[in-house]
Phi, psi and omega in degrees: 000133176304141179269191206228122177284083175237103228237145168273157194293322167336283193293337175281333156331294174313267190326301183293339206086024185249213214210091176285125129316047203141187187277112234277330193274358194281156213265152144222167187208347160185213216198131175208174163277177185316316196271344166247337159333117147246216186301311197289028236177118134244162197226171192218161171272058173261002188228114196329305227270344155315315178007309192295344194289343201297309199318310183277342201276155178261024170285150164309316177213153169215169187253118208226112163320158190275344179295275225293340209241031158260151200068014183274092172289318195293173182296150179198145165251151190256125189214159199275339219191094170281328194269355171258326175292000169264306175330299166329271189307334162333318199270345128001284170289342201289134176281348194294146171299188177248138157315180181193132203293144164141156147331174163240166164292322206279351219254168181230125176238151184299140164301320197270350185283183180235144162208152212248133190318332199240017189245167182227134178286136180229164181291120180108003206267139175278129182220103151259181215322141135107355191280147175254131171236104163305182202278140193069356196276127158291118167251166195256162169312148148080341193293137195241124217250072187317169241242122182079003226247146175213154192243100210281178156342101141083007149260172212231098177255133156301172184299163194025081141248137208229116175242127196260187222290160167075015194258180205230089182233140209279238209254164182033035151309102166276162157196149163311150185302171158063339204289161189226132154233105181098041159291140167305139167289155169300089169251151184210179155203139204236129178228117189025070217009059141221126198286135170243129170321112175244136182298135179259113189255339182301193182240192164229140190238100151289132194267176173277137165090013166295151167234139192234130176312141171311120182073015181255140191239128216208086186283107192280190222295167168279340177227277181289156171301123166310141193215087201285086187313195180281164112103030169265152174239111204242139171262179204284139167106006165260156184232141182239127235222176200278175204033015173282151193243081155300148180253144175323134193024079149287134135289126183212139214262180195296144183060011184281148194238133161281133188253184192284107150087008181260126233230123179238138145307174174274120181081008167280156152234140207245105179277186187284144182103310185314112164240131183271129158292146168328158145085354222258169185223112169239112172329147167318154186039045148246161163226134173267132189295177180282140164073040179250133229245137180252103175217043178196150157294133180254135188234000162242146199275147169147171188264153208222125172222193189201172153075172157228174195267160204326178136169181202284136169352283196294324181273323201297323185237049109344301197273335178309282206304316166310316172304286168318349171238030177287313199276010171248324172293352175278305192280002202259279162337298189294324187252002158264337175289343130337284178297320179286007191257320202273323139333256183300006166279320192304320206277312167310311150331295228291298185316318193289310189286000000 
């Protein structure tokens, strides 16, 4: 049984830096929300319309802007940013198990990989020839470590995850069950309707400190390498299609589909539902809304949407039935602005004699 993690509101003050409010000595022991915290539980304010939750909540302490914690009775700590002073402190509390440095018997490792002494191997995961495992690294059961393929400092593949030959992934790389990394890309050349297979010799290059999502796929490249920055964050259920480039700490949420050779900036967010067409270039600091179909390059940094938004049936296909009859209303429009261009020339005539 896990033993229980317990820290005073003191030592967790210290560590953030914040501005204690309340008793220096009171126990915490984990982290819930406003509306299930309880005495032993802190909990944080970070979204306006939770507000309503203070009055009621039984956490022991909360993490509070010095604006939210006046009228505020209870223990509290004062932080510029309650929801990164939760980040932080999460990992505190975490449950996750610890890995234990070593081979498992069951795992089958290559003579020629290398693994470093301080990594842990887990039961069945496959480390082929030439493949490198750094120093700290986790590999999970079942997980298949491909042939050339390496794994920097201090990353963590969950169970099954499978990297075919040649990916590159740097240092505190998480990745997720299910993740694929270095699936051939969709290359084809179509010869009188038959598609001929083309090999895919590139790779795929993880920067440090990323993280990849459950079930997220990542093909590598058709010449040059696929190409993941430093510090991106991919949620679970993305496809990322080969020779595509994300730029350092993008972010992109679930089910978003990438094409083939489209090139992302640094510091974008990618909601969920998105998809991009191939060949496309979207500049640093966008974000694009969910389920906005991208099929030109943005070449200005601001937020981007498509498609519409929710609304009750019955108006949504009103609005349906109005779109279909844009283009005879148009050609309608076009042929009364005629008539009024023709109309005010005759009228224009007539005023001149």
């Amino acid at each position: 049984m896990m033993s229980v993690v317990v820290f005073t509101l003191g030592q967790l003050a210290e560590r953030l830096g914040a501005t204690l409010h309340g008793r220096a000595d009171r126990q915490i022991s984990g982290l819930a929300t406003l509306q299930e915290a309880q005495p032993e539980q802190l909990s944080f304010l970070a979204n306006p319309q939770y507000r309503k939750f203070l009055g009621q909540t039984q956490a022991g302490a909360l993490l509070l802007t010095p604006a939210d914690a006046e009228g505020y009775a209870g223990d509290a700590l004062l932080v510029a940013n309650p929801y990164l002073a939760y980040a932080e402190l999460s990992h505190l509390f975490d449950r996750k198990p610890q890995a234990v440095a070593g081979v498992h018997p069951t795992a089958v490792v290559a003579a020629t990989a290398q693994v470093h002494a301080s990594a842990s191997i887990g039961p069945y995961a496959v480390i082929e020839s030439g493949a490198q495992i750094a120093a700290g690294v986790s590999i999970g059961a079942h997980c298949v470590v491909g042939a050339r393929s390496v794994v920097g400092e201090d990353g963590w593949l969950a169970p099954r995850v499978t990297l075919y030959h040649d990916v590159q992934i740097g240092k505190r790389v998480v990745i997720q069950s299910g993740a694929v990394l270095g699936g051939e890309g969709f290359g084809f050349a179509n010869e009188k309707g038959v598609w001929q297979k083309i090999a895919q010799i590139g790779g795929v290059t993880i920067g440090d400190d990323v993280e990849i999502g459950a079930n997220t796929t990542i093909d590598r490249g058709a010449l040059a390498d696929t190409q993941i920055g430093n510090g991106v964050k991919l949620d679970n259920q993305i496809m990322i299609a080969h020779n595509v480039q994300i730029g350092d700490h993008t972010a992109m949420a679930g089910c978003a589909g990438i094409s083939g050779s489209t090139k992302i900036g640094k510091h974008c967010m990618i909601a969920g539902g998105v998809g991009m067409v191939g060949h496309i270039e979207v500049c640093d600091n966008v974000f694009v809304t969910g389920m906005t179909m991208v099929t030109r390059s943005i070449t200005e940094p601001g937020s981007y949407s498509s498609g519409t938004a929710m609304q009750p049936a019955g108006e949504w296909r009103k609005s349906a039935a109005r779109i279909r009859q844009l283009d005879e209303m148009a050609r309608r429009l076009q042929q009364l602005e005629k008539r009024l261009a023709a109309v005010t020339s005759d009228q224009q005539t007539s005023s001149e004699a």
